[in-house]
N, C-alpha and C positions, 0 to 999 in steps of 0.2 A: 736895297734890292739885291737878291741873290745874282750872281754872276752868272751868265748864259751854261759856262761849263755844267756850276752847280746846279743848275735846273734841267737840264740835259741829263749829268748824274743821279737827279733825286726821282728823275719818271725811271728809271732804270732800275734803282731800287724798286720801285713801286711795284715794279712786273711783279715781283713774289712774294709771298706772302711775309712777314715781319716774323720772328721767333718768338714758337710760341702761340699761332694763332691755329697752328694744328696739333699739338699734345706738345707735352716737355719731353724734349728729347736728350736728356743727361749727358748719356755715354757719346751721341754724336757731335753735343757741343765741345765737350772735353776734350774730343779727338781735334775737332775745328780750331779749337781754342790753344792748343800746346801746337800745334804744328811750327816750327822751325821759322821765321821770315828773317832773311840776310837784310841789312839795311842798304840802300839803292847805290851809297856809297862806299867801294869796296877797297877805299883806304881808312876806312872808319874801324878800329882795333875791336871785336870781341871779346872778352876775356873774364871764363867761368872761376868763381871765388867764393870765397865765405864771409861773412861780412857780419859780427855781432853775433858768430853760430848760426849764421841762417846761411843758407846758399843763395846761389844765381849769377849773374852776367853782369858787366861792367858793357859799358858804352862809351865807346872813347872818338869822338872826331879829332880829325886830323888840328893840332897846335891849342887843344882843349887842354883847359888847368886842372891837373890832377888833385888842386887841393881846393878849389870850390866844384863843390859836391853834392849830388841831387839823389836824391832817394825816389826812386818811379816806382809804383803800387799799381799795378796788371787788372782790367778789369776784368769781368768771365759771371760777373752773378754771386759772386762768393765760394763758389761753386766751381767754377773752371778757371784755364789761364794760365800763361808759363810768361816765365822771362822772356824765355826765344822766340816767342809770339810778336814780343812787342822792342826788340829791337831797330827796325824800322822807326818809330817814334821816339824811341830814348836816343837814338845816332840825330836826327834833326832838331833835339833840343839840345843833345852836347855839340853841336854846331853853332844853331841858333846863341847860345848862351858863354860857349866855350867852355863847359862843366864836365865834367865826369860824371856819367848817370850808372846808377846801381840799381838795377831790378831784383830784388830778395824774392824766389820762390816759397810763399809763406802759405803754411795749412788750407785747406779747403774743407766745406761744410760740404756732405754730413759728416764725412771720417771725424772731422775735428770741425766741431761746429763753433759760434760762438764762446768765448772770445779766444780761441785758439789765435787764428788768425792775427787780429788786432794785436795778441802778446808776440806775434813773431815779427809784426813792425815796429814794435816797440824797441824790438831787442835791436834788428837789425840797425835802425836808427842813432841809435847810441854806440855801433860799433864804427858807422859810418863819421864818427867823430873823429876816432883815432885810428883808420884804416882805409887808405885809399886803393886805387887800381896797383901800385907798384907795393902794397903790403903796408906796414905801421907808417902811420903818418899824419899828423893834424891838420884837421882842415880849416883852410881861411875863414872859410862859410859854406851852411848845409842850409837846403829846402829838401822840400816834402811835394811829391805832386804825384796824382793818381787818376785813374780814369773810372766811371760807375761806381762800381764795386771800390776799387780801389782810391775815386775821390770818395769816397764816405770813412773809406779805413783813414785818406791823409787825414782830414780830420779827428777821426775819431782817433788817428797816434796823439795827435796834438796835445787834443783833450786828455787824454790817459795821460801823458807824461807831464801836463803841467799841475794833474790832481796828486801824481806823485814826487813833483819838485826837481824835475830833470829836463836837462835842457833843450828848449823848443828853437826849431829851426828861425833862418832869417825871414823866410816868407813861406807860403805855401799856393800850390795850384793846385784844383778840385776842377776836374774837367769832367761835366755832366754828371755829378757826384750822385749815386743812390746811397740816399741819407736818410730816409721814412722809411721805417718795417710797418707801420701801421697805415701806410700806402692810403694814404689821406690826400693829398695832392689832388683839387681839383682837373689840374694838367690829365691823369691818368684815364680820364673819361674825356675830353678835351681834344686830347690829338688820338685818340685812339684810330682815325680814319688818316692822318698825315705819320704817322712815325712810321718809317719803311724798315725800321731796325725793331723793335723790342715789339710784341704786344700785349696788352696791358694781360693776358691770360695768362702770362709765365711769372708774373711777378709773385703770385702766393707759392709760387713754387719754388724761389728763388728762397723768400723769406722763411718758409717751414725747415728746407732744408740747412739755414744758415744758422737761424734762433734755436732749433729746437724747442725746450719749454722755457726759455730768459724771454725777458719782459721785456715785448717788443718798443717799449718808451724809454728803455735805457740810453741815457744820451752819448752810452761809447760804442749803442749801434744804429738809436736814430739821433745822428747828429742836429738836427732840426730841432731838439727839443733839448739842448746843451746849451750852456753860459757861457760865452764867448768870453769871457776879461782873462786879458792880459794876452791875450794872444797876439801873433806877429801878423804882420799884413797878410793879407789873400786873394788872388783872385780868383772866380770861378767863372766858365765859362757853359753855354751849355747853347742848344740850338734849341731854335723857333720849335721844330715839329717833333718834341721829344715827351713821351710820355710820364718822365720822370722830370718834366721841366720845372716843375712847381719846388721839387726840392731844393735846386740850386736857389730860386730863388728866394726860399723861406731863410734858409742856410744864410746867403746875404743878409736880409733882414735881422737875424738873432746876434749875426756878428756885428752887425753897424751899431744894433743896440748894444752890446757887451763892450761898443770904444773901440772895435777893430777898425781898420782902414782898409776897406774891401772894396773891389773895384767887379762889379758884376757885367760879364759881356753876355746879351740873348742876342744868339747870330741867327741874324733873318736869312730865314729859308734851308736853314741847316739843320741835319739830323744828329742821332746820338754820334760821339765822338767823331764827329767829321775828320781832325785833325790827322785820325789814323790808316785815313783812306788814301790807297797810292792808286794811281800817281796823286801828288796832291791836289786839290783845289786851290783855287786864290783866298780862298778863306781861309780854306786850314793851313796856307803859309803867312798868311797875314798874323792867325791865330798865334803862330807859332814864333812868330816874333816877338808879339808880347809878351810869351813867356821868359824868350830869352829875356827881352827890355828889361823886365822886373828882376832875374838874378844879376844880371851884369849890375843893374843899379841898386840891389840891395845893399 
């Protein structure tokens, strides 16, 4: 059962309408979505860099290891999204974990639709090997972890770099991952009355402008419909009332068949990315424990 806070917080969300349940509003998510957020801890290091030729932000808490290293992937739809948005959550996992988290500001759809994107985590990824917060430097251990938009890019780097024989992180996290362009997901009609975040109206709008004319069953942009072998552990986690929930869990399912070692959490009574909502919940710091658990124990 959700905690008294979390239900408290979730009729709050309710007041307004979820995005997207009154037109797509682009330009004012974009705005929403890049605005600046400092992380709550103001000995926690910012620090803008290049990383594999891509830009963005390092994330450094206070006695975090510069050389186990997290590559965090921004959600926004494909579509919006900054590093500086989401340093708040990359500061609580380089805590949580004691990593260095790196946010790559990578292409948006439609300027650069498919698979723009997906090639600038690619690149980024491989630079984060031999490039830490302090400049060149090898890392002990690198994971992948993303939110929406960006848990369907972790993935879909995964997949792109083990089709081209480059090396795949220790684990990966896909938190409430949009993985279906073909937005099949019974869930989408499901919670369409409980998701206080997304509504299921903005999703083809998400998709038009991210595909353009590629074949929305590509499985380096619906990951749901990708051959899991050989990949590294995963976990994904995603909440009860989320309209995209069906992906996480299909995403689960392809991986446990492809031999992966996936650990699926469905958090009762939680919306999309709970984890990122300040102050926090008891869930999304439970949530966010786990994450650490699994790098420190990779």
């Amino acid at each position: 059962m959700a905690s008294p806070e979390s239900r408290d917080y979730y009729r709050g969300l309710r007041a307004t309408p979820g995005f997207g349940a009154t037109g797509f509003d682009l330009e004012g998510l974009r705005v929403g979505m890049a605005t600046r957020c400092e992380p709550a801890d103001p000995a926690v290091r910012c620090l803008q860099a290049d990383v594999g030729g891509i830009s963005g932000e390092w994330a450094l808490a206070p006695g975090c290891d510069p050389d186990l290293r997290l590559m965090y992937l921004h959600g926004g739809g494909f579509v919006s999204g900054a590093a500086a948005r989401y340093l708040p959550l990359a500061a609580r996992i380089s805590a949580a974990a004691s990593c260095a988290v790196f946010l790559p500001d990578y292409r948006l759809a439609p300027e650069d639709p498919f698979p723009a994107g997906l090639e600038d985590c690619v690149q980024a990824y491989q630079g984060l090997l031999n490039t830490g917060p302090e400049g060149p430097a090898p890392a002990r251990a690198t994971f992948i972890a993303g939110d929406s938009a960006g848990g369907g890019l972790t993935l879909s780097t995964m997949l792109a770099r083990r089709e081209r024989g480059l090396p795949l992180p220790n684990a990966a996290i896909a938190i409430s991952p949009f993985a279906d362009m073909t937005l099949s997901g019974e869930s989408i009609r499901s919670q369409e009355e409980t998701d206080p975040i997304m509504h299921p109206r903005c999703l083809p709008d998400f998709v038009t402008r991210y595909m353009g004319e590629a074949d929305l069953r590509d499985p380096l942009a619906s990951p749901i419909f990708a051959d899991y072998q050989g990949l590294p552990p995963l976990l994904i986690q995603v909440g009860e009332f989320e309209v995209i929930r069906d992906d996480a869990v299909r995403v689960a399912e392809r991986a446990r068949a492809g031999g992966v070692d996936v650990t699926l959490e469905v958090w009762e009574g939680m919306f999309h990315v709970f984890q990122s909502h300040e102050p926090l919940l008891p869930e999304a710091r439970e949530a966010i424990e786990h994450i650490g658990s699994l790098i420190v124990g990779a």
